[in-house]
N, CA, C and O atoms as a MOPAC input file, in Angstrom:
PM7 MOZYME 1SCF
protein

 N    160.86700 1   160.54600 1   187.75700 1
 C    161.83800 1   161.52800 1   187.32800 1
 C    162.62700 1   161.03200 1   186.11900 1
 O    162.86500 1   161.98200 1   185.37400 1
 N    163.14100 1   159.81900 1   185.63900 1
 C    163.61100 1   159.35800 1   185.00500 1
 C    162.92000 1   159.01900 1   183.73900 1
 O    163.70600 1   158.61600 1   182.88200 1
 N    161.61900 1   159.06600 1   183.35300 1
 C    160.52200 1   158.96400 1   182.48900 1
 C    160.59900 1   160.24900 1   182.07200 1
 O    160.56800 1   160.65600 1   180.91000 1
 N    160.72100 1   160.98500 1   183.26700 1
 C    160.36700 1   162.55200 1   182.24600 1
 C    161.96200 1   162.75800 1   181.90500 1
 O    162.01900 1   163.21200 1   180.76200 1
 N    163.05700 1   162.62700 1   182.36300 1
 C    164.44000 1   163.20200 1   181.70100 1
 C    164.53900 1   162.22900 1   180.21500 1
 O    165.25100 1   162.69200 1   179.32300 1
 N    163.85300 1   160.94000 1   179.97000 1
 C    163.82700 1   160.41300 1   178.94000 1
 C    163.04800 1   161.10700 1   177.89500 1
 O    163.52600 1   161.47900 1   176.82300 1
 N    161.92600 1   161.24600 1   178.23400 1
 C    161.01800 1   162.38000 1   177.05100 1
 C    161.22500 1   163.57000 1   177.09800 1
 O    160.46700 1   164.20300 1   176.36300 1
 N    162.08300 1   164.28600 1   177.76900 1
 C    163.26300 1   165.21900 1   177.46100 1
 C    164.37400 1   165.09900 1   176.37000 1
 O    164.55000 1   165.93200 1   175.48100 1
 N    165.02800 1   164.07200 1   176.53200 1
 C    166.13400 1   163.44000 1   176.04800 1
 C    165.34900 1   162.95800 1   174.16900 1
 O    165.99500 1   163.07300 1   173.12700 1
 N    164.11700 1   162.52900 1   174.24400 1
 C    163.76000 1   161.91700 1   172.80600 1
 C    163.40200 1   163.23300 1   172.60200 1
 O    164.02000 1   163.62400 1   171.61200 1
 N    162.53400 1   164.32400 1   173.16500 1
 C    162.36600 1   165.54100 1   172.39300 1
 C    163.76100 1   166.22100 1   171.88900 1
 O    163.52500 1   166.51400 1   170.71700 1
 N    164.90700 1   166.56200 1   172.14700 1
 C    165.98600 1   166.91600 1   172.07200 1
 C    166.58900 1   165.83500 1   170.80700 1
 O    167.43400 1   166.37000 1   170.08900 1
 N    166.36200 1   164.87600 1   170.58200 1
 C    166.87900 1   163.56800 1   170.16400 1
 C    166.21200 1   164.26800 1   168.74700 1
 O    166.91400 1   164.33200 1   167.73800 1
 N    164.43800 1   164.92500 1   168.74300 1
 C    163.76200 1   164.84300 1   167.65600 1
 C    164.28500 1   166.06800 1   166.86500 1
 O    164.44300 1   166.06500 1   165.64400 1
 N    164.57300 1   167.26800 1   167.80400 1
 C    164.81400 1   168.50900 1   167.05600 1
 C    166.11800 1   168.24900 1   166.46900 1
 O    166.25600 1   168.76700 1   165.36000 1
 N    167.02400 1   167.64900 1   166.86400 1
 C    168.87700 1   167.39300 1   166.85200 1
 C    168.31900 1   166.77000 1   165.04000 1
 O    168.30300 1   167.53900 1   164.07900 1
 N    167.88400 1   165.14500 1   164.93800 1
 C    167.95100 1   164.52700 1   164.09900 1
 C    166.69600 1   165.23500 1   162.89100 1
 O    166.66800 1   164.70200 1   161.78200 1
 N    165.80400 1   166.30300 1   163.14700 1
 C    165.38300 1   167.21200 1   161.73300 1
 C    166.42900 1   168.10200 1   161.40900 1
 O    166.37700 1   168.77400 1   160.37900 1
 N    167.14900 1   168.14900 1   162.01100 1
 C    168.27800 1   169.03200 1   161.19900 1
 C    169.23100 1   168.17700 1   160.73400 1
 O    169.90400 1   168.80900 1   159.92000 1
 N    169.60700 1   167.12400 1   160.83100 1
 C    170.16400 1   166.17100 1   159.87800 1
 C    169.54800 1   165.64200 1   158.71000 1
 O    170.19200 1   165.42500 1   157.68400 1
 N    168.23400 1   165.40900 1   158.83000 1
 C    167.29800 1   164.55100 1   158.00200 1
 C    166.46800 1   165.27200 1   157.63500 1
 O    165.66500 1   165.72200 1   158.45200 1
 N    166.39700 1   165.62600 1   156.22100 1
 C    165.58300 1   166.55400 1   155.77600 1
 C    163.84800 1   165.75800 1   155.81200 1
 O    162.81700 1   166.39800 1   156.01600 1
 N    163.89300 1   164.79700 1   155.65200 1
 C    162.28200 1   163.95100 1   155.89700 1
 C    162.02700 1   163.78400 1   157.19700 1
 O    161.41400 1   162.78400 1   157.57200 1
 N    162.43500 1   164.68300 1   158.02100 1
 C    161.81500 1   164.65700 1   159.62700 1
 C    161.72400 1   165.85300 1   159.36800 1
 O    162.57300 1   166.37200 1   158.64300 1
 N    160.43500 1   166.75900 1   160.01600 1
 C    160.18600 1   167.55800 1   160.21600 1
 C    159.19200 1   167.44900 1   161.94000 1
 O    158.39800 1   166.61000 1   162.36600 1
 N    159.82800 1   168.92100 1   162.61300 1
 C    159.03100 1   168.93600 1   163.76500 1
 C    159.64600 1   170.56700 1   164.23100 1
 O    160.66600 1   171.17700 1   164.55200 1
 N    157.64500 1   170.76400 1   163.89900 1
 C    157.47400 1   172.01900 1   164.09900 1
 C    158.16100 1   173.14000 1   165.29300 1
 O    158.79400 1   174.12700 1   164.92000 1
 N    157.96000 1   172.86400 1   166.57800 1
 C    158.88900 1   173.49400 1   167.35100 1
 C    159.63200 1   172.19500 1   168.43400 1
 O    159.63700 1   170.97400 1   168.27700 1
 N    160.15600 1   172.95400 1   169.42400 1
 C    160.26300 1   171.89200 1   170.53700 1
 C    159.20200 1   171.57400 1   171.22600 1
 O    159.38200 1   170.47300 1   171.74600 1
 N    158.17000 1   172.02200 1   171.47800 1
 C    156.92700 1   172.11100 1   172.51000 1
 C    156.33900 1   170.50600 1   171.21900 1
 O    156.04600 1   169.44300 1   171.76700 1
 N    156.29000 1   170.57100 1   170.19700 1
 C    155.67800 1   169.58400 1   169.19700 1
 C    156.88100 1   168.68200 1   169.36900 1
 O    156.35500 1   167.56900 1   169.37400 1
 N    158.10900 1   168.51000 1   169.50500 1
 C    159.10700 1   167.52200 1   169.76800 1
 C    158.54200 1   166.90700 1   171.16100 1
 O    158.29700 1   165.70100 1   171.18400 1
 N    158.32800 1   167.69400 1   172.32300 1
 C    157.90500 1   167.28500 1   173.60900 1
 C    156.92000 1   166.49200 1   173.75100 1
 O    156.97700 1   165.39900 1   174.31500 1
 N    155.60900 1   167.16700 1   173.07300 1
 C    154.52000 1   166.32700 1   172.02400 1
 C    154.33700 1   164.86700 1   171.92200 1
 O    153.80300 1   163.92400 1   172.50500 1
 N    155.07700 1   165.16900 1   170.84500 1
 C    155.70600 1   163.72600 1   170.11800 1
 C    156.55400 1   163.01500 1   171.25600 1
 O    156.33700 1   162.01400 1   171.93800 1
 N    157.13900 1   163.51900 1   171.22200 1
 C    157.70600 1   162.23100 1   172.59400 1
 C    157.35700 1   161.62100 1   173.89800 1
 O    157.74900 1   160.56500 1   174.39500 1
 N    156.48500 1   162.57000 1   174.36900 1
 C    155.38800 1   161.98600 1   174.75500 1
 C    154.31300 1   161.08400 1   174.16500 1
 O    154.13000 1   159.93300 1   174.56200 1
 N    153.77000 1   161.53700 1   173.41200 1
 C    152.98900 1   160.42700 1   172.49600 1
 C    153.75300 1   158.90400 1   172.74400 1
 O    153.48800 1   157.96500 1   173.49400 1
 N    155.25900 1   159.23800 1   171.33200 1
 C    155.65800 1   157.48200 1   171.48200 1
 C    156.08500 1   157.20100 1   172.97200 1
 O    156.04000 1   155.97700 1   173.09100 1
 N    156.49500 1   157.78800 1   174.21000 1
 C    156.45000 1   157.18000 1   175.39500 1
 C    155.12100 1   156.41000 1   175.38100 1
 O    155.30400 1   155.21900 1   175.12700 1
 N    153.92200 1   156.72300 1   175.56600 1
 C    152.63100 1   156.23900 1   175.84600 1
 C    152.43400 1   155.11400 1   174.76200 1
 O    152.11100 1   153.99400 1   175.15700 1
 N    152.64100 1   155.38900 1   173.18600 1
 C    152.48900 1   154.23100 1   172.56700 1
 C    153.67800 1   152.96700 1   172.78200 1
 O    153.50800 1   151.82200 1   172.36300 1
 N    155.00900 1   153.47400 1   173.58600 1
 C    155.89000 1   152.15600 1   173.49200 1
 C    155.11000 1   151.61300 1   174.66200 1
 O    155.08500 1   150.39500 1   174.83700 1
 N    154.44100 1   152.46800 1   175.51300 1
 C    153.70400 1   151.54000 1   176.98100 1
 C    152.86100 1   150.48500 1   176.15200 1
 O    153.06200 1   149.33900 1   175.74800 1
 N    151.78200 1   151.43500 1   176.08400 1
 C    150.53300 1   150.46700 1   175.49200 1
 C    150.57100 1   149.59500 1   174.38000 1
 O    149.91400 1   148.55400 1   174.42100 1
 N    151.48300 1   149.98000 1   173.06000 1
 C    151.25300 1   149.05700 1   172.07100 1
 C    152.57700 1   148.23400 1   171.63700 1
 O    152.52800 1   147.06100 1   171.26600 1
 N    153.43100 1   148.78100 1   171.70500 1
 C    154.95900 1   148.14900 1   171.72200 1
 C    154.63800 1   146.65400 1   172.27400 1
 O    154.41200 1   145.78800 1   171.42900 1
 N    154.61100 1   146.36300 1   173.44600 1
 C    154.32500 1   144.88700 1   174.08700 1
 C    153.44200 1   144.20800 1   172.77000 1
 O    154.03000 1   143.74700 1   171.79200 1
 N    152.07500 1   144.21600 1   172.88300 1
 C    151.57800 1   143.55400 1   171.22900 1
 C    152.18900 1   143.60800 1   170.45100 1
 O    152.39700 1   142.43100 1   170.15600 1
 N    152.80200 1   144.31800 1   169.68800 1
 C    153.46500 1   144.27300 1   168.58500 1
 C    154.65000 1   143.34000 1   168.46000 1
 O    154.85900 1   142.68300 1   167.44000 1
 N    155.80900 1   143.29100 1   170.08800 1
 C    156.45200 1   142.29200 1   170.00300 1
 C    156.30300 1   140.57400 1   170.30100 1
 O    156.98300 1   139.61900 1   169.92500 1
 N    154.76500 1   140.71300 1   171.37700 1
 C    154.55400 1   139.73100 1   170.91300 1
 C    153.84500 1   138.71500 1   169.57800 1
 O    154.00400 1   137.50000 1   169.45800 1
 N    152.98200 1   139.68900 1   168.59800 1
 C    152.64100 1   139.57100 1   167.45300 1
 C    153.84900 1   138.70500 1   166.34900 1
 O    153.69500 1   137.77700 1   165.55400 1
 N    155.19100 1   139.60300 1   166.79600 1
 C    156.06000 1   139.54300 1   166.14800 1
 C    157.39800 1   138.69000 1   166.37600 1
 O    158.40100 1   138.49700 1   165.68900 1
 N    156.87200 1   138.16000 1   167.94600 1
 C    158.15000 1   137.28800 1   168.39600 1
 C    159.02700 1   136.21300 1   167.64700 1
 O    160.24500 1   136.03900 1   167.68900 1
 N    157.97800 1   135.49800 1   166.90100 1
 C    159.14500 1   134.72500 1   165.92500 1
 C    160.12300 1   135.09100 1   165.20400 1
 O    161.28500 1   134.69500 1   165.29800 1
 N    159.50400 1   136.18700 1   164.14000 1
 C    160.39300 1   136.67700 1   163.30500 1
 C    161.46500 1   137.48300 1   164.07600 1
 O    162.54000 1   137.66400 1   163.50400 1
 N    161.27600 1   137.99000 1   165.32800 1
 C    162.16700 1   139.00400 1   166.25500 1
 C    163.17700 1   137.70100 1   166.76500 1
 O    164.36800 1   137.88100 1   166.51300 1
 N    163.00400 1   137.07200 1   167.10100 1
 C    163.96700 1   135.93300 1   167.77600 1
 C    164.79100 1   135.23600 1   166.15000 1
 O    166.00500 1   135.05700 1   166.05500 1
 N    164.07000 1   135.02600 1   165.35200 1
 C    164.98900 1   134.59600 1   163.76700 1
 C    165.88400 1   135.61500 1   163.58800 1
 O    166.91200 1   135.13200 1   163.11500 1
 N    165.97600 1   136.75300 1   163.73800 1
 C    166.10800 1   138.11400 1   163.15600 1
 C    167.18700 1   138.50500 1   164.54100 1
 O    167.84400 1   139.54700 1   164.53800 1
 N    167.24300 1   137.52700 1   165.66000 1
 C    168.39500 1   137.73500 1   166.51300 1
 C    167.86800 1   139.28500 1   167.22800 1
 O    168.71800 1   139.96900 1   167.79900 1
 N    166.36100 1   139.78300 1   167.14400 1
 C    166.46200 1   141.08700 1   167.82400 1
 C    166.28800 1   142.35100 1   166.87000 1
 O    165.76100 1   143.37300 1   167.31000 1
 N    166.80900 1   142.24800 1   165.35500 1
 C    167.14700 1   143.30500 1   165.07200 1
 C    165.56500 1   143.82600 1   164.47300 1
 O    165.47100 1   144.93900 1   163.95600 1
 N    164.30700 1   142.88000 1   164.60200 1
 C    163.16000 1   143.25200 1   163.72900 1
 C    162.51400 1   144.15700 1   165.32600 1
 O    161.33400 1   144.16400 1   165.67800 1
 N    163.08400 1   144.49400 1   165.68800 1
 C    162.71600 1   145.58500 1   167.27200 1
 C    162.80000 1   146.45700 1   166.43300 1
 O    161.72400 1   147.02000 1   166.23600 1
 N    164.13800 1   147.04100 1   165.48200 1
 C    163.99200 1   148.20300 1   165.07600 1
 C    163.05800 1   148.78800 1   164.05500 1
 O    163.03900 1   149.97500 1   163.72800 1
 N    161.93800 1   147.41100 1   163.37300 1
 C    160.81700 1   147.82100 1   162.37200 1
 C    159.75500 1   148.11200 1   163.52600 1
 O    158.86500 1   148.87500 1   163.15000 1
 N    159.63900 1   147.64400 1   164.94600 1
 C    158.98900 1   147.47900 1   165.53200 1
 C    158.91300 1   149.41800 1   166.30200 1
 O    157.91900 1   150.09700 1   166.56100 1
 N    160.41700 1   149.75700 1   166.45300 1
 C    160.32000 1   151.17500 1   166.86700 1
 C    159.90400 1   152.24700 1   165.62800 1
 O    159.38000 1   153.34000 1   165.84100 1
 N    160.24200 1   151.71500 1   164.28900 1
 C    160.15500 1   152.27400 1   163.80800 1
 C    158.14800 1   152.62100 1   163.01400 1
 O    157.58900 1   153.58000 1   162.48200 1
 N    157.80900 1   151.40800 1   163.33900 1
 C    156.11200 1   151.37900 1   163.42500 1
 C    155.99300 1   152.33200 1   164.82500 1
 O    154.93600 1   152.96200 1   164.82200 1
 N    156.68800 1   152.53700 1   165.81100 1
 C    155.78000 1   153.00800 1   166.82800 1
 C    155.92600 1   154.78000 1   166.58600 1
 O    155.27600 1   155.61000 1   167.22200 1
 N    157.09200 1   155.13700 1   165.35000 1
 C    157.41700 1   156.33000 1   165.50700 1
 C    156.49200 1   156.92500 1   164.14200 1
 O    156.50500 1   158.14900 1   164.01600 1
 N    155.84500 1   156.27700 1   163.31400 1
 C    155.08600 1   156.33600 1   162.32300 1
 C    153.88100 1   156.49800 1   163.07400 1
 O    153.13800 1   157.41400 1   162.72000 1
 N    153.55200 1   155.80300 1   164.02000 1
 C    152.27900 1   156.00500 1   164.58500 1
 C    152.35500 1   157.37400 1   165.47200 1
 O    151.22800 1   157.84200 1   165.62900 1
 N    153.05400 1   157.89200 1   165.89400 1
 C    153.63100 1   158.81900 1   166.47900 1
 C    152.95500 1   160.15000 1   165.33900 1
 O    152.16700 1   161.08000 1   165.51400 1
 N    153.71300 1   159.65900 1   164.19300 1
 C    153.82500 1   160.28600 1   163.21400 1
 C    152.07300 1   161.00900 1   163.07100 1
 O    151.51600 1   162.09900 1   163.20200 1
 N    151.79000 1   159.81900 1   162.77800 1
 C    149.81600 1   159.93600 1   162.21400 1
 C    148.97500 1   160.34300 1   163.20700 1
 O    147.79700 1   160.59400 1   162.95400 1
 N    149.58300 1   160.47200 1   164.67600 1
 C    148.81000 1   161.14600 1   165.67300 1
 C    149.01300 1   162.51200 1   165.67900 1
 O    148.00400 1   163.21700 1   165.69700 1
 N    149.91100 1   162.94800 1   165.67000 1
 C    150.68900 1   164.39200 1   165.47200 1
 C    150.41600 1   165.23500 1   164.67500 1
 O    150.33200 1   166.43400 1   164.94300 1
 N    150.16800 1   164.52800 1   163.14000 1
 C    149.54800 1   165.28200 1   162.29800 1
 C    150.64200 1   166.21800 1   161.76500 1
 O    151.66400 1   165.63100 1   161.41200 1
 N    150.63800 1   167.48600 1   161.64200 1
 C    151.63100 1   168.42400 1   160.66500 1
 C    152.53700 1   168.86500 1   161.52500 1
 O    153.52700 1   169.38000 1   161.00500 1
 N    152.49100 1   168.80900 1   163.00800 1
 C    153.33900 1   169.58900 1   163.79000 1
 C    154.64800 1   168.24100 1   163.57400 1
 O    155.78600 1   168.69400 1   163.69500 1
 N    154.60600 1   167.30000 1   163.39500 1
 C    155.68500 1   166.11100 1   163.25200 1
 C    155.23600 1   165.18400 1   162.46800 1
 O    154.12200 1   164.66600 1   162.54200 1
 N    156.42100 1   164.84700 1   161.38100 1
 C    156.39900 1   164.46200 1   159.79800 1
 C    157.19600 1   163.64900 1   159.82100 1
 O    158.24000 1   164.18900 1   160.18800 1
 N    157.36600 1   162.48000 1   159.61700 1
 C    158.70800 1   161.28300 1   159.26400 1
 C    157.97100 1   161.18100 1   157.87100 1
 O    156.74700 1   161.10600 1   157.75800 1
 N    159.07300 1   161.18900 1   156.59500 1
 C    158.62100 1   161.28200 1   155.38200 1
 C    158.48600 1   159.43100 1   154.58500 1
 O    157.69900 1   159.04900 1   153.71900 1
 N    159.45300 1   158.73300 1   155.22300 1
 C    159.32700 1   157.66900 1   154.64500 1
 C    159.43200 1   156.39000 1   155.51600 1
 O    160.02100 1   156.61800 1   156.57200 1
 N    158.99800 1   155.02900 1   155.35500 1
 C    159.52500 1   154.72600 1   156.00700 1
 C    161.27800 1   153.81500 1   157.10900 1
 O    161.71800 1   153.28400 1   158.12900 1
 N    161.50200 1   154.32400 1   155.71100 1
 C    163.18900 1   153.96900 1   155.46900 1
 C    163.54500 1   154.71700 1   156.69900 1
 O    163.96200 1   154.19100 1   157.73000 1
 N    163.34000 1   156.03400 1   156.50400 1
 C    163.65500 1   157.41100 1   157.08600 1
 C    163.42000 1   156.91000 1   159.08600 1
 O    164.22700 1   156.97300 1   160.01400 1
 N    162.03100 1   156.47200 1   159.04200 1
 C    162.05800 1   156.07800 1   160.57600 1
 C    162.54200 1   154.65200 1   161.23100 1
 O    162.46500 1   154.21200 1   162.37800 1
 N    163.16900 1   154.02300 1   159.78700 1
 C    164.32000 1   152.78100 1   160.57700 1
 C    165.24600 1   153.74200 1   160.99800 1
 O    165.63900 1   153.64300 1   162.16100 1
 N    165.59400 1   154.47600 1   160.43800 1
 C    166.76900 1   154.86700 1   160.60100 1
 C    167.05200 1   156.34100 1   162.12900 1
 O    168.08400 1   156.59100 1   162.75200 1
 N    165.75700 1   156.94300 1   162.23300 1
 C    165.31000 1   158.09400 1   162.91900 1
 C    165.33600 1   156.96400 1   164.52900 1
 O    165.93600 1   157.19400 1   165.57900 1
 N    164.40400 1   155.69000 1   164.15700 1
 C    164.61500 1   154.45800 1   165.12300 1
 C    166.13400 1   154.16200 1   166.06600 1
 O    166.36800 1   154.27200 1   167.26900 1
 N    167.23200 1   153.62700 1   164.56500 1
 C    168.52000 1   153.19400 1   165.27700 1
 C    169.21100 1   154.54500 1   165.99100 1
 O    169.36800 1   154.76200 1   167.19300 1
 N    169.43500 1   155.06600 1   165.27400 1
 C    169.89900 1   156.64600 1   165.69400 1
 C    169.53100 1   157.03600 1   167.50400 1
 O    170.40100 1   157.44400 1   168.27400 1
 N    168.03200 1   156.78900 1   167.91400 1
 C    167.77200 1   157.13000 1   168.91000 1
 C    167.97400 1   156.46600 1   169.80100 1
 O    168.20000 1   156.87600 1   170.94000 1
 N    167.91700 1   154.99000 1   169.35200 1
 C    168.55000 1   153.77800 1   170.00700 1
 C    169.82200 1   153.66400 1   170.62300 1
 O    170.07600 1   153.21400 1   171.74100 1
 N    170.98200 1   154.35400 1   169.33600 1
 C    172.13500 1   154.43200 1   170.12800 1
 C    172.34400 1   155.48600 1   170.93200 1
 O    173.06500 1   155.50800 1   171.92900 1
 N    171.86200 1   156.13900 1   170.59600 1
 C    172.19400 1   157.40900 1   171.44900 1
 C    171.22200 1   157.33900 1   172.96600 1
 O    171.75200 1   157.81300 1   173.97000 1
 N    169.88400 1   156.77300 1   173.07800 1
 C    169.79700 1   156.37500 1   173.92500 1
 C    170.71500 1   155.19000 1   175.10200 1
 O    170.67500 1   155.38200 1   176.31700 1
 N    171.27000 1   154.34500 1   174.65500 1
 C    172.02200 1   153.30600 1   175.09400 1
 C    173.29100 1   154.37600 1   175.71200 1
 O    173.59300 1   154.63200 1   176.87700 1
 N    173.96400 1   154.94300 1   174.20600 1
 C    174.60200 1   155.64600 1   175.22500 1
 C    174.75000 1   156.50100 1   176.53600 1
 O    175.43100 1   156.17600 1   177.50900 1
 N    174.14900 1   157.42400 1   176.43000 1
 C    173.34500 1   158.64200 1   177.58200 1
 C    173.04000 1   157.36300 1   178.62100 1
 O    173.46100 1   157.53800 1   179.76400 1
 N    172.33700 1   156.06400 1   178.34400 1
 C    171.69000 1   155.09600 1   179.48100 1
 C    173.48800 1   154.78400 1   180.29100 1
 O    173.61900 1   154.70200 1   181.51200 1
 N    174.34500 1   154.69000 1   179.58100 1
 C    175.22200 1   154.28500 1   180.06400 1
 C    176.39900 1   155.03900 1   180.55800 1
 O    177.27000 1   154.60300 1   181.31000 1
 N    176.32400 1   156.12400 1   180.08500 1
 C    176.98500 1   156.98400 1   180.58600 1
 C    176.95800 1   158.40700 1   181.56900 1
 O    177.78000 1   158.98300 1   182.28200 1
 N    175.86900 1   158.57200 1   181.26900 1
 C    175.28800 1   159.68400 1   182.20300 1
 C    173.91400 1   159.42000 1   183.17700 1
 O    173.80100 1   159.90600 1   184.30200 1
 N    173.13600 1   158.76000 1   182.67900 1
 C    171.81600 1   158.51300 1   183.16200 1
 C    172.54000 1   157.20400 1   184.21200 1
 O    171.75600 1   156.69100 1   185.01000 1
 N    173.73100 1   156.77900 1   184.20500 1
 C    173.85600 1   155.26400 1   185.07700 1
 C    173.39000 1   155.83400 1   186.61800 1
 O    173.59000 1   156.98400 1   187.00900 1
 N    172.80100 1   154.88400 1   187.30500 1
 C    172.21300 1   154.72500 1   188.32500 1
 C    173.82400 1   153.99300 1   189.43600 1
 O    174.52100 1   152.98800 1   189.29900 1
 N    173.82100 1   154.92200 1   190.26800 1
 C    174.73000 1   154.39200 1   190.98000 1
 C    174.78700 1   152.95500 1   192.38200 1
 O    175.85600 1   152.65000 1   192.91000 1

């Protein structure tokens, strides 16, 4: 239940932040749902490689090279999706990255807390 209120929460996360960011585009919500599904499945399967690929520089970097690391998983997101969901650069999905990050953390901590 908590997997799916999360890919709820990133589809909602995707439509909210194309209307801020003109280099996100996503075609409806059903293609936000999509997509967020997708990067759920790619943070399963490929996220883990990638941080361990990347552990040195992630531990030099104090953590913060996670967010090139979300932001590769939302590009790949990107290239599976095809036209229904567009991140235009990749500046655009560091930033599409932190954004979801905090706002995930928050919602994790404030509403989603587990009693």
């Amino acid at each position: 239940m908590g997997w799916l209120i999360s890919v709820l929460i990133n589809a909602v996360l995707f439509v909210a932040l194309s209307g801020y960011f003109p280099g996100l585009y996503v075609d409806s919500f059903l293609s936000a749902v999509i997509a967020s599904l997708v990067l759920s499945i790619l943070n399963l399967l490929v996220r883990p490689f990638l941080i361990i690929l990347t552990l040195p520089i992630t531990m030099l970097t104090l953590g913060l090279f996670l967010f090139i690391i979300n932001a590769v998983t939302l590009l790949m997101t990107d290239g599976i999706m095809g036209y229904a969901f567009e991140i235009e650069s990749f500046g655009l999905a560091i930033i599409i990255a932190i954004a979801m990050a905090f706002v995930n953390i928050v919602l994790q901590m404030t509403i989603l807390r587990k009693k």
